[in-house]
py3Dmol code that shows the C-alpha trace and the ligand (Angstrom):
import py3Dmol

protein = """\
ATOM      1  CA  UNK A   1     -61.344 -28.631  90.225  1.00  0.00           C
ATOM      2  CA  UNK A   2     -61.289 -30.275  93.629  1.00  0.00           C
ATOM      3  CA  UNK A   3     -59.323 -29.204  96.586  1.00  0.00           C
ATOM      4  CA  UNK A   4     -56.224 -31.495  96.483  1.00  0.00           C
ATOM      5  CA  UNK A   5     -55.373 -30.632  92.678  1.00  0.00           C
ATOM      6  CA  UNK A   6     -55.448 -27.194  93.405  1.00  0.00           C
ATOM      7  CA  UNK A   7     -53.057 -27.369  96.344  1.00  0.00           C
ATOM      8  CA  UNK A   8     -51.372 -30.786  94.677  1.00  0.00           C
ATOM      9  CA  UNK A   9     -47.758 -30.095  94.120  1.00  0.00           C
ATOM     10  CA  UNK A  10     -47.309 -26.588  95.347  1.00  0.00           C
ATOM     11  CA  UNK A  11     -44.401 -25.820  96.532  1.00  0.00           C
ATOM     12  CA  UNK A  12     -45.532 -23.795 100.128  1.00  0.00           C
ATOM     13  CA  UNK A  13     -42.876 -22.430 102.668  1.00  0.00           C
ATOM     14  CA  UNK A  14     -43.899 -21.856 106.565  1.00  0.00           C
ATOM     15  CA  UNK A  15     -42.125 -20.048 109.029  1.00  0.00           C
ATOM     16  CA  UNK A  16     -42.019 -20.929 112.413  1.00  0.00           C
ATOM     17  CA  UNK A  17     -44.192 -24.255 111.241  1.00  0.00           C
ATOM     18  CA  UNK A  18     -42.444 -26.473 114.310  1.00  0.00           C
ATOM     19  CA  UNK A  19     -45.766 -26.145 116.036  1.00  0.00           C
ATOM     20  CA  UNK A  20     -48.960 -24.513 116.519  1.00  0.00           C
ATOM     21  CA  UNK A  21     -50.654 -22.821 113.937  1.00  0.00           C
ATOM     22  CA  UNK A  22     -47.776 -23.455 111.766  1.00  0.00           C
ATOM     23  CA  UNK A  23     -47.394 -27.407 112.015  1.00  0.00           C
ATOM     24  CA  UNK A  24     -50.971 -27.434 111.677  1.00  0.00           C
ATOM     25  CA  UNK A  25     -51.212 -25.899 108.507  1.00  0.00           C
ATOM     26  CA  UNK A  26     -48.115 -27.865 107.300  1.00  0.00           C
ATOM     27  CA  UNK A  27     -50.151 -30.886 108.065  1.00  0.00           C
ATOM     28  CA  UNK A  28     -53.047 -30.055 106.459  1.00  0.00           C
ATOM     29  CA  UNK A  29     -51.333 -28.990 103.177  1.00  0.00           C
ATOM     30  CA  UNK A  30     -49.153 -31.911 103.275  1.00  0.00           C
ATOM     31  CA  UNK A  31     -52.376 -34.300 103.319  1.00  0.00           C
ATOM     32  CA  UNK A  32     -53.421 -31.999  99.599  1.00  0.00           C
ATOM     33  CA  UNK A  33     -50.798 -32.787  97.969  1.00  0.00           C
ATOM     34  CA  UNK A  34     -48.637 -29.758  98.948  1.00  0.00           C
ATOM     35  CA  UNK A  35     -44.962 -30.257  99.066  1.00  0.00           C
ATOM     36  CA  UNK A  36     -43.914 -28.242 102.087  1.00  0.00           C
ATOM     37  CA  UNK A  37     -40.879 -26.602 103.227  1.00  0.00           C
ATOM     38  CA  UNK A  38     -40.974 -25.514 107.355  1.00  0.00           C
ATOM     39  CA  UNK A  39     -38.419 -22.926 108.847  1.00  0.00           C
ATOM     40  CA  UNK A  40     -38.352 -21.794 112.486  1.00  0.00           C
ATOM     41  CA  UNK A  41     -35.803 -20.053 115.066  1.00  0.00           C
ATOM     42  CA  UNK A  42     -35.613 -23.753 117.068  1.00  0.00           C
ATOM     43  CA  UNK A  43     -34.716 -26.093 114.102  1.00  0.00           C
ATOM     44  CA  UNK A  44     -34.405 -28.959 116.455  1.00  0.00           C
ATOM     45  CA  UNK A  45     -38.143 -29.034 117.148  1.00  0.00           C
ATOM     46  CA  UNK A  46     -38.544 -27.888 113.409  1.00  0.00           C
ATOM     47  CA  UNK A  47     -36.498 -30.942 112.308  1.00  0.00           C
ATOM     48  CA  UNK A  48     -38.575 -33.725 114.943  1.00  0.00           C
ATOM     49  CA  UNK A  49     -41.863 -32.412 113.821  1.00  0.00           C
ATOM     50  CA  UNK A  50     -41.046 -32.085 110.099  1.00  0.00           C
ATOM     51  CA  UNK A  51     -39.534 -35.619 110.058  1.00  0.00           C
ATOM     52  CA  UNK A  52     -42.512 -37.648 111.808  1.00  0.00           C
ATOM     53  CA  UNK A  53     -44.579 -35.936 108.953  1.00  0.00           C
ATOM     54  CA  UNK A  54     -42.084 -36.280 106.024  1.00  0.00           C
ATOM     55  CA  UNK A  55     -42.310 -32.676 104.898  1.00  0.00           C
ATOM     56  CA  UNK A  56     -39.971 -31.947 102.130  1.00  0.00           C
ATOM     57  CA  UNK A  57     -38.068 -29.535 104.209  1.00  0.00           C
ATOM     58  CA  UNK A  58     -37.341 -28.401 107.412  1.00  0.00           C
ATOM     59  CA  UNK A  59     -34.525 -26.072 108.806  1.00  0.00           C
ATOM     60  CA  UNK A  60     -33.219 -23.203 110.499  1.00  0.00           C
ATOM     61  CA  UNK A  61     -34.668 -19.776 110.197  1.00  0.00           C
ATOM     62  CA  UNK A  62     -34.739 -16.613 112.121  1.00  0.00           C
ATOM     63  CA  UNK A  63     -37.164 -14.386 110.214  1.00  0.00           C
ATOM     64  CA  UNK A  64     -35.686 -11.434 111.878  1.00  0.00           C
ATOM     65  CA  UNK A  65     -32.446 -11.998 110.255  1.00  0.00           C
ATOM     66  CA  UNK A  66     -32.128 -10.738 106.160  1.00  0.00           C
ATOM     67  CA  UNK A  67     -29.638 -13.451 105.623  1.00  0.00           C
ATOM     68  CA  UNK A  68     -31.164 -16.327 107.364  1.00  0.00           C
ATOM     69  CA  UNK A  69     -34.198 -15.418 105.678  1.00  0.00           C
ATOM     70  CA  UNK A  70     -32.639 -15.280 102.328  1.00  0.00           C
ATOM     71  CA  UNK A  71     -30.377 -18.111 102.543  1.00  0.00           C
ATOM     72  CA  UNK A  72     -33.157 -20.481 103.754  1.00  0.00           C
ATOM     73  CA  UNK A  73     -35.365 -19.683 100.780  1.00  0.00           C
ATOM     74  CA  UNK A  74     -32.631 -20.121  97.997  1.00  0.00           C
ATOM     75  CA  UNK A  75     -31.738 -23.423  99.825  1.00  0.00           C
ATOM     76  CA  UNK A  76     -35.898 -24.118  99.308  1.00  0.00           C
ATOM     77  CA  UNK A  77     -36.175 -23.264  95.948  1.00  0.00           C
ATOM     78  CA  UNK A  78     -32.915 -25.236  95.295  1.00  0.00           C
ATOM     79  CA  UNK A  79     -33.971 -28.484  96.841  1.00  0.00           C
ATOM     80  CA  UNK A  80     -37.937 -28.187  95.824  1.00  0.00           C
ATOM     81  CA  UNK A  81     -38.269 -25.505  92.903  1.00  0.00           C
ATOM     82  CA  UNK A  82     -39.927 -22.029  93.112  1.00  0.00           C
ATOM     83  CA  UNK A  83     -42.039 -21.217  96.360  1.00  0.00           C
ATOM     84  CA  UNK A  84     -45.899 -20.610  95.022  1.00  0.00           C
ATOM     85  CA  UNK A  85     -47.034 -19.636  98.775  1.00  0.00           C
ATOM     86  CA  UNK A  86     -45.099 -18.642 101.545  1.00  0.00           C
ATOM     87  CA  UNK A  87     -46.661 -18.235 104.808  1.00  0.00           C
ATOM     88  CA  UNK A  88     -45.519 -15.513 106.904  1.00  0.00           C
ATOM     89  CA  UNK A  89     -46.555 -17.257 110.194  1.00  0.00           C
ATOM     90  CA  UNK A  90     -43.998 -16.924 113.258  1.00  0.00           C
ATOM     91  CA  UNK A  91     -44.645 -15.139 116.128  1.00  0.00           C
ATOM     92  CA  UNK A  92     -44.299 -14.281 119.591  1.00  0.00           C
ATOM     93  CA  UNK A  93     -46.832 -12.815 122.090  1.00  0.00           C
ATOM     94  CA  UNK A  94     -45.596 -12.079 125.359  1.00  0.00           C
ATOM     95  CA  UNK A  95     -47.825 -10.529 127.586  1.00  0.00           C
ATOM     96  CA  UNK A  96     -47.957  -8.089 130.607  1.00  0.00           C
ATOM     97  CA  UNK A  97     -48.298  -4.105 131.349  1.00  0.00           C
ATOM     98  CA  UNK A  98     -46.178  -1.590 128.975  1.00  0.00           C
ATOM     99  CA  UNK A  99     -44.369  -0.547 131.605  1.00  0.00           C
ATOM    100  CA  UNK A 100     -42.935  -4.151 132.972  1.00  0.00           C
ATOM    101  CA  UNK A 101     -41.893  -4.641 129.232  1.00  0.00           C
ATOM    102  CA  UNK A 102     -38.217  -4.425 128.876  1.00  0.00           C
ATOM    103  CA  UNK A 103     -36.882  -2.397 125.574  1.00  0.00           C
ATOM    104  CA  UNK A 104     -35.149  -5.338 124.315  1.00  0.00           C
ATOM    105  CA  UNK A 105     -38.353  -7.368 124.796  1.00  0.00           C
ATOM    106  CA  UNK A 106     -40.141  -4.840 122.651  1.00  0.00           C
ATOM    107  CA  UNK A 107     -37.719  -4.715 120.401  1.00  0.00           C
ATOM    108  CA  UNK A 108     -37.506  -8.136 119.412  1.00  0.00           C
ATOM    109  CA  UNK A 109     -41.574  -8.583 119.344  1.00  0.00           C
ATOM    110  CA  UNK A 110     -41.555  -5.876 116.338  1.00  0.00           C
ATOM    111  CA  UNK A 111     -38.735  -7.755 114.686  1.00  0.00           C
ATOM    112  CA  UNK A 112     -40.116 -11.091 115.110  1.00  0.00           C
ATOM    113  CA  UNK A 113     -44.023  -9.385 114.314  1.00  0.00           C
ATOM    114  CA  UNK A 114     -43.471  -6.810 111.401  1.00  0.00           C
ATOM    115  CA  UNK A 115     -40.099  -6.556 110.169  1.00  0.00           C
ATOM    116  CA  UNK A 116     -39.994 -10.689 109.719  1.00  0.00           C
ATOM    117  CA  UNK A 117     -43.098 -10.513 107.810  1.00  0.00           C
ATOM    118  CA  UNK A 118     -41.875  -7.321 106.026  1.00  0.00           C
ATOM    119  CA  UNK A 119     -38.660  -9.115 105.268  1.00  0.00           C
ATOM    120  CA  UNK A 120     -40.511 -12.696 103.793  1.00  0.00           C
ATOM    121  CA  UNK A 121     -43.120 -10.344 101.963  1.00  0.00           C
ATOM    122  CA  UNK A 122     -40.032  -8.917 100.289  1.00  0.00           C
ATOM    123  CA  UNK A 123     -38.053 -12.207  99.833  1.00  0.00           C
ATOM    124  CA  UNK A 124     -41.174 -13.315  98.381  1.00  0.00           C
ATOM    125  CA  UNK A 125     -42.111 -11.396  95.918  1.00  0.00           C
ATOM    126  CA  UNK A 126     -38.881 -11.002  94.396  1.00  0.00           C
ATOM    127  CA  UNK A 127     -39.005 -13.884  93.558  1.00  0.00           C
ATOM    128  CA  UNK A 128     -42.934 -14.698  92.386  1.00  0.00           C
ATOM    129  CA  UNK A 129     -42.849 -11.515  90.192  1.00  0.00           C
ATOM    130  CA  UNK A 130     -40.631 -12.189  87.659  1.00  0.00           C
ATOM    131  CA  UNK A 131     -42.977 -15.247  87.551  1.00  0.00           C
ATOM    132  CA  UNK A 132     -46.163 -13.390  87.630  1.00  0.00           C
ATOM    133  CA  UNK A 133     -47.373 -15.739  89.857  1.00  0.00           C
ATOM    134  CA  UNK A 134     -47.430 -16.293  94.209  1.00  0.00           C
ATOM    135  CA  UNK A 135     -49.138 -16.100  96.959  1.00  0.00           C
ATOM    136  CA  UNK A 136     -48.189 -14.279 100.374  1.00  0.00           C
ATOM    137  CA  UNK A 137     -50.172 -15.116 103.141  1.00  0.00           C
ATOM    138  CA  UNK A 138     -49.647 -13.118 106.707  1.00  0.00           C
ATOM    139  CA  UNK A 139     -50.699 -14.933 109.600  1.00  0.00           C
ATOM    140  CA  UNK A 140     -51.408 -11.734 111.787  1.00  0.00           C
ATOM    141  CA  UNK A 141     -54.391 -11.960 114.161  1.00  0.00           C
ATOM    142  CA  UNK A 142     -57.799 -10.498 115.436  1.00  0.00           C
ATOM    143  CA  UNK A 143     -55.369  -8.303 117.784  1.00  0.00           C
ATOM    144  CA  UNK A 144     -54.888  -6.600 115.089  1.00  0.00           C
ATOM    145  CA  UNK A 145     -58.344  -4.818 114.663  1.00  0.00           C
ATOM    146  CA  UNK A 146     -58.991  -4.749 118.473  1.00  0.00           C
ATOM    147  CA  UNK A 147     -57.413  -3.549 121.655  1.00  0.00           C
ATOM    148  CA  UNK A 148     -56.667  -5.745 124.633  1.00  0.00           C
ATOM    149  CA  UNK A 149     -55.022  -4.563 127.546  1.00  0.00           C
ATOM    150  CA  UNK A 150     -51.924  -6.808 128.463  1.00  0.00           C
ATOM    151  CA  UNK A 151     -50.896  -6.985 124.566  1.00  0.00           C
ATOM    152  CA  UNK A 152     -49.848  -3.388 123.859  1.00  0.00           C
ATOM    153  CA  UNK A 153     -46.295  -4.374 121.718  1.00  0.00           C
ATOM    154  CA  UNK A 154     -48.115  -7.273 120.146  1.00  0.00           C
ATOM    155  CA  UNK A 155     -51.375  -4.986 119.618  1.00  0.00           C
ATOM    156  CA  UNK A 156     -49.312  -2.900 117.656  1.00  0.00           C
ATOM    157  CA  UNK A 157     -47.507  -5.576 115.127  1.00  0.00           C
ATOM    158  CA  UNK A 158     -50.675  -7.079 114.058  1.00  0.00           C
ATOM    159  CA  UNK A 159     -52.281  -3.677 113.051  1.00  0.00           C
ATOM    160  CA  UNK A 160     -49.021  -3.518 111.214  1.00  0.00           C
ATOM    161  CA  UNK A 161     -49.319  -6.890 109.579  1.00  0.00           C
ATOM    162  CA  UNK A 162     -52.761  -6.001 108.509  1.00  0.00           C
ATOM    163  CA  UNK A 163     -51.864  -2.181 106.840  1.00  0.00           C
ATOM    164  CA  UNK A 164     -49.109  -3.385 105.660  1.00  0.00           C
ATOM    165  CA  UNK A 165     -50.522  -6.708 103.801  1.00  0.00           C
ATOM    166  CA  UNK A 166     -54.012  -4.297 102.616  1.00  0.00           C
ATOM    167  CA  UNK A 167     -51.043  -2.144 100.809  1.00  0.00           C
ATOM    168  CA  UNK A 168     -49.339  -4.558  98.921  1.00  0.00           C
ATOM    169  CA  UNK A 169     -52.868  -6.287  97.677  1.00  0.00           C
ATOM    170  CA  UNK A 170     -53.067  -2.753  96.223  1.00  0.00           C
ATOM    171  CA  UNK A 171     -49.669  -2.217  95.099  1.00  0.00           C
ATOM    172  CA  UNK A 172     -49.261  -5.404  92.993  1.00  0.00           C
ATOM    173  CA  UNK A 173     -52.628  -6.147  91.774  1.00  0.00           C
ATOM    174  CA  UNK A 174     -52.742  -7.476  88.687  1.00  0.00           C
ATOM    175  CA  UNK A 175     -48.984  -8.990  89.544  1.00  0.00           C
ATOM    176  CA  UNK A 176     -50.364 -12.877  89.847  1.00  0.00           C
ATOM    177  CA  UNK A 177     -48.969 -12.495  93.007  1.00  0.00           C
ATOM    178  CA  UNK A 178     -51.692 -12.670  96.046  1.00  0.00           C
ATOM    179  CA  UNK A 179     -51.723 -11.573  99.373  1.00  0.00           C
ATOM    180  CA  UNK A 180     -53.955 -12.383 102.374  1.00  0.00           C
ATOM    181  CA  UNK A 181     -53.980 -12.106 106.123  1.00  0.00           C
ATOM    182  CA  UNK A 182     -55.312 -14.586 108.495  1.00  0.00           C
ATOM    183  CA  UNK A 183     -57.066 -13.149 111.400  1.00  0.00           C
ATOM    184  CA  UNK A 184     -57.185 -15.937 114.391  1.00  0.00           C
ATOM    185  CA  UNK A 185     -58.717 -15.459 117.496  1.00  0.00           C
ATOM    186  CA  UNK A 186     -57.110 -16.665 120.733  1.00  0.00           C
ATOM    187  CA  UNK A 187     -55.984 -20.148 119.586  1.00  0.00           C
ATOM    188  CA  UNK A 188     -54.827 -23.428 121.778  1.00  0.00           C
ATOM    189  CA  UNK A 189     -51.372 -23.524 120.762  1.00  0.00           C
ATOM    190  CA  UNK A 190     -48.112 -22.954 123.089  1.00  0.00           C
ATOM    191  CA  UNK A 191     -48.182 -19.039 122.424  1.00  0.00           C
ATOM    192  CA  UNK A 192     -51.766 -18.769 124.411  1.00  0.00           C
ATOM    193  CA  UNK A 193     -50.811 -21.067 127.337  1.00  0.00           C
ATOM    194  CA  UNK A 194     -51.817 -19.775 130.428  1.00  0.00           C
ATOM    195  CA  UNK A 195     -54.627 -17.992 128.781  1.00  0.00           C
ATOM    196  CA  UNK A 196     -58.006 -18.431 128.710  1.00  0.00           C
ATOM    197  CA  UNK A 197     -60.598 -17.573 126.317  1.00  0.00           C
ATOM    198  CA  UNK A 198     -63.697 -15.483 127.734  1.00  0.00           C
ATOM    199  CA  UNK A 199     -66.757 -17.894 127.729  1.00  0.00           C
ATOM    200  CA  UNK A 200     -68.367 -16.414 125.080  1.00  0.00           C
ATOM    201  CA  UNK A 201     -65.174 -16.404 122.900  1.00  0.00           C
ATOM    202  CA  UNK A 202     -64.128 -19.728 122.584  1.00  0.00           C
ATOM    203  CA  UNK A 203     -60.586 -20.520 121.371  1.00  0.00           C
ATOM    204  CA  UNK A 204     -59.988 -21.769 117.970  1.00  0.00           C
ATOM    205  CA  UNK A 205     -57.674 -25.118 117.725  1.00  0.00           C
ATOM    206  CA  UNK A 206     -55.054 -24.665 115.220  1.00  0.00           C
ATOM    207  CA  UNK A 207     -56.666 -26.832 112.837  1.00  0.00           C
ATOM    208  CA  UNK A 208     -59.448 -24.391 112.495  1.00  0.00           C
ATOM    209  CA  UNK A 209     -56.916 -21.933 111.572  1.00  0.00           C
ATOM    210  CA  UNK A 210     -54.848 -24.723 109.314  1.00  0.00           C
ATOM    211  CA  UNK A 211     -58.330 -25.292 107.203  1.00  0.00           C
ATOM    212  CA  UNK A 212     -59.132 -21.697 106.946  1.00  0.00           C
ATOM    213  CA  UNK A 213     -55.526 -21.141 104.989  1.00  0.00           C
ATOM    214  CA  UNK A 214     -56.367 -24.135 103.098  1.00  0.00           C
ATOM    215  CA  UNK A 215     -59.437 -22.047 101.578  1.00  0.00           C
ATOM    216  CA  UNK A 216     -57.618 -19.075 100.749  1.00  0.00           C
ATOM    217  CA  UNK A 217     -54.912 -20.807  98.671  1.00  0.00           C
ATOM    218  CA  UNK A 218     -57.708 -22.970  96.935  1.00  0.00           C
ATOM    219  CA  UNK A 219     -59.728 -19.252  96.420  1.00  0.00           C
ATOM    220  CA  UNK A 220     -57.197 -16.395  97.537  1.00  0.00           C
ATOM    221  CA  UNK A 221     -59.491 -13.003  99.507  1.00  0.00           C
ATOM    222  CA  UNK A 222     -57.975 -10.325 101.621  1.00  0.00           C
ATOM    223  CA  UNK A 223     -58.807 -11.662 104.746  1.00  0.00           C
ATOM    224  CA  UNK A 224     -59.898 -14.645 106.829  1.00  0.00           C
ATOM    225  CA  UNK A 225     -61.071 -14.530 110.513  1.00  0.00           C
ATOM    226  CA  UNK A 226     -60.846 -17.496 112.961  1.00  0.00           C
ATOM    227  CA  UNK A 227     -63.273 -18.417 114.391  1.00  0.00           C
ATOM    228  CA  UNK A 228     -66.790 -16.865 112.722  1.00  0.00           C
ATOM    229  CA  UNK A 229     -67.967 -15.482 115.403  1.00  0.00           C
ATOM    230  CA  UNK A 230     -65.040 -14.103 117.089  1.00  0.00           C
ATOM    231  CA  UNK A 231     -64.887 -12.492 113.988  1.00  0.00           C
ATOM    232  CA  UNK A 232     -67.779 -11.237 113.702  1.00  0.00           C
ATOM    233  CA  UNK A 233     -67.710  -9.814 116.971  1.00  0.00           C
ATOM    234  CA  UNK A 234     -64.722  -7.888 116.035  1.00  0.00           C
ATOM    235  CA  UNK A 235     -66.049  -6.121 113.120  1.00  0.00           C
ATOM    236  CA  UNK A 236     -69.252  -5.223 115.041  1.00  0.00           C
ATOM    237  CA  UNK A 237     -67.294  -4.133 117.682  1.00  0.00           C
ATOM    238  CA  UNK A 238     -64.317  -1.489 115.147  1.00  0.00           C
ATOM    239  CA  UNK A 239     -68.872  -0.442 113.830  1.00  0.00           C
ATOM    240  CA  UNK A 240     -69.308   0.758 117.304  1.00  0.00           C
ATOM    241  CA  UNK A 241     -68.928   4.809 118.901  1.00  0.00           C
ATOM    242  CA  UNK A 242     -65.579   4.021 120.286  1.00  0.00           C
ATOM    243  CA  UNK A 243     -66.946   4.408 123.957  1.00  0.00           C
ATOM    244  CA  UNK A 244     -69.688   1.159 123.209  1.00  0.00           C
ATOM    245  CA  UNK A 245     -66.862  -0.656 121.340  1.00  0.00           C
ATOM    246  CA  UNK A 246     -64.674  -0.399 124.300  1.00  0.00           C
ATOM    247  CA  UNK A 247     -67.254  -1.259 126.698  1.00  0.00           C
ATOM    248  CA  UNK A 248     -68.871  -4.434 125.110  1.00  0.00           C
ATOM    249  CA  UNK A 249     -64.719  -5.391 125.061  1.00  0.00           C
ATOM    250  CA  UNK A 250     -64.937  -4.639 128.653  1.00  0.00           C
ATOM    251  CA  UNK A 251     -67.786  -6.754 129.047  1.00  0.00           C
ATOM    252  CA  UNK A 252     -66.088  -9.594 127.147  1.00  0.00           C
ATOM    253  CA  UNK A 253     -63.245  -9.516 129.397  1.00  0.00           C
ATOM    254  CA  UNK A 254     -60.440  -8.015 127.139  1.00  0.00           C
ATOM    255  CA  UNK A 255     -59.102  -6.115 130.543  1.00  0.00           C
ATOM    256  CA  UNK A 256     -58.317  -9.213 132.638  1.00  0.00           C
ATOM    257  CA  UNK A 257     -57.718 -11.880 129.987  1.00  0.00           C
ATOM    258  CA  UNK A 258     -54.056 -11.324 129.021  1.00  0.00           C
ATOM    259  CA  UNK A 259     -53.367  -9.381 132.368  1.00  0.00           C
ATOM    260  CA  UNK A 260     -55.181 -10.682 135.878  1.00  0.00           C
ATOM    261  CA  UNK A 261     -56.731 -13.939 134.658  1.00  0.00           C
ATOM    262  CA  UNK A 262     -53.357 -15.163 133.051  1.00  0.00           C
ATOM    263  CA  UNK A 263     -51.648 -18.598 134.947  1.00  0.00           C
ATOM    264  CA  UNK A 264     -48.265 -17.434 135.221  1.00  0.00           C
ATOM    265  CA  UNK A 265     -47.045 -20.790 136.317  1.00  0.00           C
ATOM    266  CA  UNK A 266     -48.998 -22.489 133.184  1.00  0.00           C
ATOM    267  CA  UNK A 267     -47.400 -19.390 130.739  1.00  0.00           C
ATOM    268  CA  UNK A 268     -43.972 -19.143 132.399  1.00  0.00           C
ATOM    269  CA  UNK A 269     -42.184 -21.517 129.699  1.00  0.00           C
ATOM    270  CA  UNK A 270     -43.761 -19.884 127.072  1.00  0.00           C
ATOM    271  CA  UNK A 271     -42.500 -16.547 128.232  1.00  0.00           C
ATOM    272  CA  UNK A 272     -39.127 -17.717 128.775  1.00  0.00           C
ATOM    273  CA  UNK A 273     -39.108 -19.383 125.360  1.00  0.00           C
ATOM    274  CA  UNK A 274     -40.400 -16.119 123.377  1.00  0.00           C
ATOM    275  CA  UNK A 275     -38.081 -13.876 125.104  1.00  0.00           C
ATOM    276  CA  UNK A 276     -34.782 -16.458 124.440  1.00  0.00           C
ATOM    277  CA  UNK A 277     -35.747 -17.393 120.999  1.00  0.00           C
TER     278      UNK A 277
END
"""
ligand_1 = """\
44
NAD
P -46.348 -20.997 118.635
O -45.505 -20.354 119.667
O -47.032 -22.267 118.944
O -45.497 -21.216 117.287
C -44.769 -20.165 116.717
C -43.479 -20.699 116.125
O -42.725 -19.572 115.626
C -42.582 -21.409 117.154
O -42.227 -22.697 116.708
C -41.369 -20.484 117.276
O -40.154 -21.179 117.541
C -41.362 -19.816 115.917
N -40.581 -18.577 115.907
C -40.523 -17.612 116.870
N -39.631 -16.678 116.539
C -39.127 -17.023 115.328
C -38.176 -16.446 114.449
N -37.513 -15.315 114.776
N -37.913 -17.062 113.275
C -38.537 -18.233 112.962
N -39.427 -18.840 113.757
C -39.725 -18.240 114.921
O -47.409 -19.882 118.202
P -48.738 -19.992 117.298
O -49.892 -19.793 118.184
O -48.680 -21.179 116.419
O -48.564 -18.645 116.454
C -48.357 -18.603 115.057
C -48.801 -17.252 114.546
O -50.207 -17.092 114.792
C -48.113 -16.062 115.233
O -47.823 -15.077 114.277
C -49.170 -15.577 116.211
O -49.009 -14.223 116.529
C -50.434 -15.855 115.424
N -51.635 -15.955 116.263
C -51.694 -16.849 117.287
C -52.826 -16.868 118.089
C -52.923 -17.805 119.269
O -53.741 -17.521 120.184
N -52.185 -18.901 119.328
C -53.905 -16.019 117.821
C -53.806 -15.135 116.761
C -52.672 -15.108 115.984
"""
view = py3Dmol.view(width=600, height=400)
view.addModel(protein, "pdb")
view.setStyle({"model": 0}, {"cartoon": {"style": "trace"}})
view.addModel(ligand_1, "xyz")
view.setStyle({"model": 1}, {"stick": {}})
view.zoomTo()
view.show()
């Protein structure tokens, strides 16, 4: 079977797919065949994006919100049929020291981070088990096996995302009803602006990411990290004596990236853009 007739037809939802990662992987499903279904927080962007393409759907979604959430799927599965993958993919990652971070700020990273994937896994599956069939894929990141000073909040939701997809792989095996995490590693999309990639670790472009999700809905696995070698790096790195793994992170620059080295002018829209939603 090739690529495009396992993909052709599907019926895939993305949240937060008005850019980055998201659009990308839209895009590249779209061109298999997918029919695809895009919800994110600013639906105006959501709506220009998802039009030049010709996606099936595009709308407003706040994944921190049970009803938004839930509304925007039953409008999905009215308009295009029953989701077969939905992509747990917004995200916000502002960055700075623990102590500059205001509570609300916090706050609204977790529910953004973990409770809106939480909250799709749930929508989700309610609705591919009856089926016996689905596929949940949470985009969380290589943050979330690693420790990088400047990224505390957002440190924390990805190692969330990951226990918390590894459980339900467990929990509903043998279901028909999949679930992966995608592991990128510092990737050129708005959400790393300002920020630049160590020289040894270069970025990934979304499309990397995009073609890597493309392989796990053609042949579903636990995990996928973005790029190889980044990934590798990482699980060398968690192999380590804690004291080595924190000094070879030293070494590739995890304590200035997302603190000293960060353009504040180049990331101040970002910020302001996480923070307002
Ligand atoms: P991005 O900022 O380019 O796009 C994220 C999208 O999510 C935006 O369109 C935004 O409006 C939307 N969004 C934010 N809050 C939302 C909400 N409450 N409800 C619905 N939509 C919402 O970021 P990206 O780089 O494409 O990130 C996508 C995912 O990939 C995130 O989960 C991020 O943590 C993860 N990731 C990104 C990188 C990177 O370096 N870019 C690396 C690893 C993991």
């Amino acid at each position: 079977m090739t690529e495009s007739t396992r993909i052709r037809g599907k019926v895939v939802v993305i949240t937060g797919g008005a850019r980055g990662i998201g659009l990308a992987t839209a895009t590249a499903l779209q061109a298999l065949g997918a029919r695809i279904a895009i919800g994110d927080i600013d639906e105006a962007t959501a709506k220009e994006s998802g039009t030049a393409r010709g996606f099936e759907f595009c709308g407003k979604l706040d994944v921190a919100d049970p009803s938004s959430f839930g509304n925007f799927l039953d409008e999905v599965e009215r308009t295009l049929g029953p989701v077969d993958v939905l992509i747990n993919n917004a995200g916000i990652m502002p960055t700075g020291k623990l102590v500059d971070e205001p509570d609300q700020l916090t706050r609204r990273i977790l529910d953004i981070n973990i409770f809106g994937v939480i909250l799709g896994s749930k929508l989700g599956l309610s609705r591919m088990l009856p089926r016996g069939s689905g596929h949940i894929i949470n985009i969380a990141s290589l943050a979330g096996e690693t420790h990088v000073p400047g990224l505390a909040t957002y440190n924390a939701s990805k190692h969330a995302v990951l226990g918390f997809t590894d459980t339900l792989r467990e929990e509903y095996r043998g279901t028909g009803v999949h679930f992966s995490s995608v592991l990128p590693t510092l990737t050129n999309t708005e959400l790393g602006s300002g920020v630049t990639a160590p020289a040894l670790l270069r970025a990934a472009e979304p499309e990397e990411v995009a073609a890597a999700v493309v392989k796990l809905i053609i042949s579903p696995k636990s995990k996928v990290r973005v790029t190889a070698l980044a990934g590798f790096i990482s699980r060398v790195v968690g192999l380590l004596p804690e004291a080595v793994g924190d000094r070879v992170g030293r070494a590739l620059g995890s304590g200035h990236v997302f603190l000293d080295d960060v353009d504040a002018e180049k990331r101040k829209a970002y910020e302001e853009r996480a923070r307002r939603g």
